[in-house]
N, C-alpha and C positions, 0 to 999 in steps of 0.2 A: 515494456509495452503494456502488459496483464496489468502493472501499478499505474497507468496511466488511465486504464479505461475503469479502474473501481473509482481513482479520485473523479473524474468525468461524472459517473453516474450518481457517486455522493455530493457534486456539486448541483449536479442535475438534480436530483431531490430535494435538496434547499432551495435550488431556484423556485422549485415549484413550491413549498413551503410558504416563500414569501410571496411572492405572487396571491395562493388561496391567503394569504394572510392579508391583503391589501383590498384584495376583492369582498372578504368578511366586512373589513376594517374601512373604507374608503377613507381617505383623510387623515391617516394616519401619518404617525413620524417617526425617524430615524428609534429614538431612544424607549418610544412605545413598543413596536417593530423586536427591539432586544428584547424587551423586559418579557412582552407575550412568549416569544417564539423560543427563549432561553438560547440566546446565540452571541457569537462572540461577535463584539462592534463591526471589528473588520471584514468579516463573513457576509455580516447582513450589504453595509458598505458596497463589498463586491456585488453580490447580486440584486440590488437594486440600481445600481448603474449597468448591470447586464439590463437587466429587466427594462427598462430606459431604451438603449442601444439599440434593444430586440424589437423596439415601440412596441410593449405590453403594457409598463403603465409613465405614466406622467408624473411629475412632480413641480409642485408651486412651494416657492419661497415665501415666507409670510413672517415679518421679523426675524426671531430667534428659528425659527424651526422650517424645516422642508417637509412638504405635506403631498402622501403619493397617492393617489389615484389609477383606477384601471382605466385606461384609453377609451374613449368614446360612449361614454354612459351617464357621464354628468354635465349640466349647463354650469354655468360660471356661479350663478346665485346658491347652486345646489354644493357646491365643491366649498363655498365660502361655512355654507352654513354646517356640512359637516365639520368643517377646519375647529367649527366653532363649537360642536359639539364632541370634539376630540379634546377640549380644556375647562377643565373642572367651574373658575371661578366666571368665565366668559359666559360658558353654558348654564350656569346659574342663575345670571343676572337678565340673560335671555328670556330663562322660563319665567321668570319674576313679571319682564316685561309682559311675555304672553296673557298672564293671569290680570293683570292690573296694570294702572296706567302709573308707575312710579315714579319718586324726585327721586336724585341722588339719593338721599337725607335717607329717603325711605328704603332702599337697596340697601346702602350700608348698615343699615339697625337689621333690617332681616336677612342681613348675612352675616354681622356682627364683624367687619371689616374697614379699614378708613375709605373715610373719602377720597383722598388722593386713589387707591387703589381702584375704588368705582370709577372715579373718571377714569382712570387710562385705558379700562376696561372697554366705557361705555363708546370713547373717543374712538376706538377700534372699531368696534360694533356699528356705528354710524357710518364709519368710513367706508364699512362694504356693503352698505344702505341697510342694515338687518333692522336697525331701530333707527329713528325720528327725533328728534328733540324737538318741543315744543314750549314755546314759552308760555309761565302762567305766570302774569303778575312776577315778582321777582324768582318765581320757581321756574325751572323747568320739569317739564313730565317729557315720559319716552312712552314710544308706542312702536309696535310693530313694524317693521318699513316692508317685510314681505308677507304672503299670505301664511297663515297657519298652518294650512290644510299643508305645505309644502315640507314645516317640520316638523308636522306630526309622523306626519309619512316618512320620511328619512328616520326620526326617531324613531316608528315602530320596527322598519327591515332595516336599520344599520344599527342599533341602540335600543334594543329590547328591555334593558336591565333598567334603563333610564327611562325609560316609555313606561314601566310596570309601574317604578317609583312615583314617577311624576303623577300619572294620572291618578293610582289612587289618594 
């Protein structure tokens, strides 16, 4: 019984582990989640479907990756845009977006990545309305689809590191 209530309370610690870690992190995923927290797959696994169960947080499917959330804090646009600021080359072409009204053409050279890449990127990106396509003449240009002010603010309390970078 004494070996029952240490494993209990070392699971209990890890719950709360990833929990603070979701709540730091909102938008986070499975294999982020390992890498931060140095835990073994199946550990985290378990208690994020506790976590779930307990309704403490949420998670949305988005392609390849499940994306967790703490329960009742974010609107739908805010959850997309962290997803999005949880992936390096997405969140890139974002901030590109913000700064200037880019083509493809233009992305790719100042990322120095193919075009096919950009698109599947930007194709994403539109489809959870964060950017616009416009057509110019045979180009297209992208523009913003939500306000600014919405990821700056996410980026400065969810993404410090990214916010210090970006703006200077």
């Amino acid at each position: 019984r004494e070996g029952w209530c240490i494993v209990n309370d070392e699971s209990n610690v890890n719950s709360i582990r990833v929990l603070q870690h979701i709540q730091n992190n909102p938008g986070c995923h499975l294999r982020q989640i390992k890498r931060e927290l140095i835990m073994a797959m199946g550990t985290i696994q378990y208690h994020l479907n506790l976590l779930e169960k307990q309704g403490k947080i949420l998670s949305e499917r988005k392609n390849l990756h499940k994306h967790y959330f703490p329960i009742g804090l974010f609107k739908q646009n805010e959850k997309d845009i962290l997803k999005i600021l949880n992936q390096e080359t997405a969140r890139e072409i974002l901030l590109i977006v913000m700064e200037k009204k880019p083509t493809q053409t233009d992305i790719a050279n100042i990322m120095q990545i193919s075009s096919a890449s950009v698109n599947w990127h930007i194709k994403r990106l539109v489809e959870l309305g964060l950017i616009l396509e416009q057509k110019d003449g045979k180009f297209k240009k992208y523009t913003l689809g939500v306000d600014t002010k919405n990821i700056i603010s996410l980026m400065k309390n969810y993404h410090p590191n990214i916010w210090s970078m970006w703006s200077n």
